[in-house]
C-alpha positions in Angstrom: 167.9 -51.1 55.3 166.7 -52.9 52.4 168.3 -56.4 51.1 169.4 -57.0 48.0 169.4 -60.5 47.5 166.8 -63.4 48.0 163.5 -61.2 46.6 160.2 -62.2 48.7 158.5 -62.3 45.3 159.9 -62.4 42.0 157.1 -61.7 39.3 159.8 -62.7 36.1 160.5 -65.7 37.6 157.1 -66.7 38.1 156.2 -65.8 34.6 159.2 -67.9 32.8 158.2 -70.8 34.7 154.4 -70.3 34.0 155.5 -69.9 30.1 157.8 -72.6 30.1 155.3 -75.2 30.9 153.9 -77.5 29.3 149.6 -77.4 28.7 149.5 -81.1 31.0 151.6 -79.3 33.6 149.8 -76.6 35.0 151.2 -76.4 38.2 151.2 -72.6 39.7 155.4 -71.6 39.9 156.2 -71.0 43.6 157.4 -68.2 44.6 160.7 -67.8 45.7 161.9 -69.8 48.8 161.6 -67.6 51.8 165.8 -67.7 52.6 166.7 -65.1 55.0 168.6 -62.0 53.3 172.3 -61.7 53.9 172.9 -58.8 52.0 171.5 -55.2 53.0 171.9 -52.2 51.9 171.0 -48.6 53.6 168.6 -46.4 52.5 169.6 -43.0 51.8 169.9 -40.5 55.1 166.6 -38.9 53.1 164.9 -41.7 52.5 165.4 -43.1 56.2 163.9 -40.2 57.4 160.6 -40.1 55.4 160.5 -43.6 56.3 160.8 -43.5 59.8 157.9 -39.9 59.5 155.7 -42.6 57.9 156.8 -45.5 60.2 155.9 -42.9 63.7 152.7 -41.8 62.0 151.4 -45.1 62.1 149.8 -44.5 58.3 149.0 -48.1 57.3 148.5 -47.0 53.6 151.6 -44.9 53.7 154.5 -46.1 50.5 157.3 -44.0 50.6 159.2 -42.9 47.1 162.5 -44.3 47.7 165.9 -43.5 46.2 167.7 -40.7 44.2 164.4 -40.4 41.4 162.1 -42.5 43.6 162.0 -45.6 41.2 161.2 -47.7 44.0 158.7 -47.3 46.5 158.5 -48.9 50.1 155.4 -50.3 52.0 155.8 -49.6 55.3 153.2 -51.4 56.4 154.3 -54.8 54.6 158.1 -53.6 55.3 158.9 -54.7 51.3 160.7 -52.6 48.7 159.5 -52.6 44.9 160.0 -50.4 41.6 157.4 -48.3 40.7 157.7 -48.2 37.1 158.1 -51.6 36.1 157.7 -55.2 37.0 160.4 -56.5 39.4 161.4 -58.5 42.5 160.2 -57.6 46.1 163.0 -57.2 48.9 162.2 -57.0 52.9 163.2 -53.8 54.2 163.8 -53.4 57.8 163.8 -50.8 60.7 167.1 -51.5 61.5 167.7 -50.3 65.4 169.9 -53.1 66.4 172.4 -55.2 64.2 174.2 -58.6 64.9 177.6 -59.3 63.5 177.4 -62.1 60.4 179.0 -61.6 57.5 179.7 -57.6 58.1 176.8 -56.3 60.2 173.1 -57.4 59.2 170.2 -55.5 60.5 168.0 -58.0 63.2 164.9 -58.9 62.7 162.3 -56.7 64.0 161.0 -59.1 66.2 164.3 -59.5 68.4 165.6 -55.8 67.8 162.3 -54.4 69.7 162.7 -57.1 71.9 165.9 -55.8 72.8 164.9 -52.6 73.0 162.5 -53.5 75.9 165.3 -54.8 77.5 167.6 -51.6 77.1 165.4 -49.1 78.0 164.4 -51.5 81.6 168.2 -51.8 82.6 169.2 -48.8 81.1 173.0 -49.7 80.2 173.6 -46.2 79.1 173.6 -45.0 82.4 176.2 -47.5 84.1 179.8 -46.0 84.3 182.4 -47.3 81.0 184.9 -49.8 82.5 188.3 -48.9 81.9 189.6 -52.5 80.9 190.2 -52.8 77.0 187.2 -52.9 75.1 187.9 -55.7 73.1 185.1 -58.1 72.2 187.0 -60.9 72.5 188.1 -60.0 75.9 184.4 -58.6 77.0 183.4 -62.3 75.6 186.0 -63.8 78.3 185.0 -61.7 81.1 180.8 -62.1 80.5 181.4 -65.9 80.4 183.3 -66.2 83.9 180.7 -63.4 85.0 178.1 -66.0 84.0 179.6 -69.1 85.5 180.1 -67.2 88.8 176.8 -66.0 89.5 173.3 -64.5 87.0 173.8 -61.1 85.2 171.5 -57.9 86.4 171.4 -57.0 83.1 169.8 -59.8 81.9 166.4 -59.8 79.3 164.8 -63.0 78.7 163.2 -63.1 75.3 160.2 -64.9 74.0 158.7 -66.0 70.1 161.1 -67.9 68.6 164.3 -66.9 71.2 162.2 -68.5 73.8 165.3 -70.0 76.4 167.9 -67.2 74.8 168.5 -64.0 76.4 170.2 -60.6 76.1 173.1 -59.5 78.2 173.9 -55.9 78.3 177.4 -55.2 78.5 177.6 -51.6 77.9 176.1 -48.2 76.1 175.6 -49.3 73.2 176.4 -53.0 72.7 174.2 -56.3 73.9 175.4 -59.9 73.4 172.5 -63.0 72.3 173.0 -65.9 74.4 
C-alpha cells in the first residue's frame, strides 16, 4: 500500500517557498509536516509481488518500477514511493500484513503489524475451533470486555515501543483487537 495524501517530501513546495522569498529571509522551507497518511491505496497484485521478491531478498539497494508503465518507483529499503521521470512528492508505502479499522481500513504501521505478528504466530489463533455465536464485532466487543473483567485473556501479546501498556487480544483466525 502506498498513501496518497500528506507526501514525506514535497520538492515543488519547497522550491515555491525558496523562490518566494525575500534576499533578507533566507530561511531553508521545511518540509512537509510529518502527519500520518489517512489515505492508501494498493499496489497492483504485480507490483505487490515484485515488491514483496525484493522485500524477502533483503536487497537494501533494491527500487522496484511500480505501476502500469513504471512511472514511479519504490525504495524498499526507505519504504517511500516517487516518480521516476520527473520531480514530485514522496509518499510512505507500507507492507501492509495487518490493517486497523479508521476511516475504511488503513494499513498499521509496521512497527505494531510485526508486533502482532509475533503475537499470532505464539498463540496461534488459527488453530482454535470458530465459535458458533454471531460474529458480529459489536457483539465479539461485548463478550471480550466481560471476558476481561472476569479474569486475563490466554491470548494475550503485550506490546512494547510506543504501545508500551497496550496489548493485542486474539479473538479469532484472522482478527485481533488493540487494547
Amino acid at each position: 500500500f502506498h498513501a496518497i495524501d500528506n507526501p514525506i517530501i514535497d520538492p515543488i513546495s519547497i522550491r515555491r517557498a525558496k523562490s518566494s522569498s525575500t534576499p533578507n529571509n533566507t530561511k531553508i522551507p521545511k518540509s512537509p509536516s510529518k502527519l500520518t497518511p489517512s489515505k492508501w491505496v494498493p499496489f497492483s497484485k504485480r507490483d505487490s509481488e515484485a515488491l514483496e521478491k525484493a522485500y524477502q531478498n533483503n536487497d537494501i539497494r533494491a527500487k522496484v518500477p511500480v505501476n502500469e508503465d513504471h512511472l514511479f518507483e519504490v525504495d524498499v529499503m526507505q519504504r517511500t514511493i516517487s516518480p521516476v521521470y520527473w520531480e514530485g512528492p514522496t509518499y510512505e508505502v507500507r507492507r501492509a500484513t495487518w490493517f486497523m479499522q479508521a476511516d475504511g481500513w488503513v494499513p498499521c504501521e509496521e512497527n505494531i503489524a510485526e508486533q502482532i505478528e509475533l503475537g499470532y504466530y505464539k498463540h496461534k489463533p488459527y488453530k482454535t475451533v470458530a465459535r458458533s455465536t454471531v460474529n458480529e464485532d459489536a457483539e465479539e466487543e461485548k463478550q471480550l470486555e466481560i471476558s476481561l473483567s472476569k479474569q486475563s485473556v490466554d491470548k494475550q501479546w503485550n506490546l512494547l515501543g510506543p504501545y508500551l501498556g497496550q496489548y493485542i487480544v486474539y479473538t479469532g483466525e484472522n482478527k485481533a483487537w488493540l487494547l
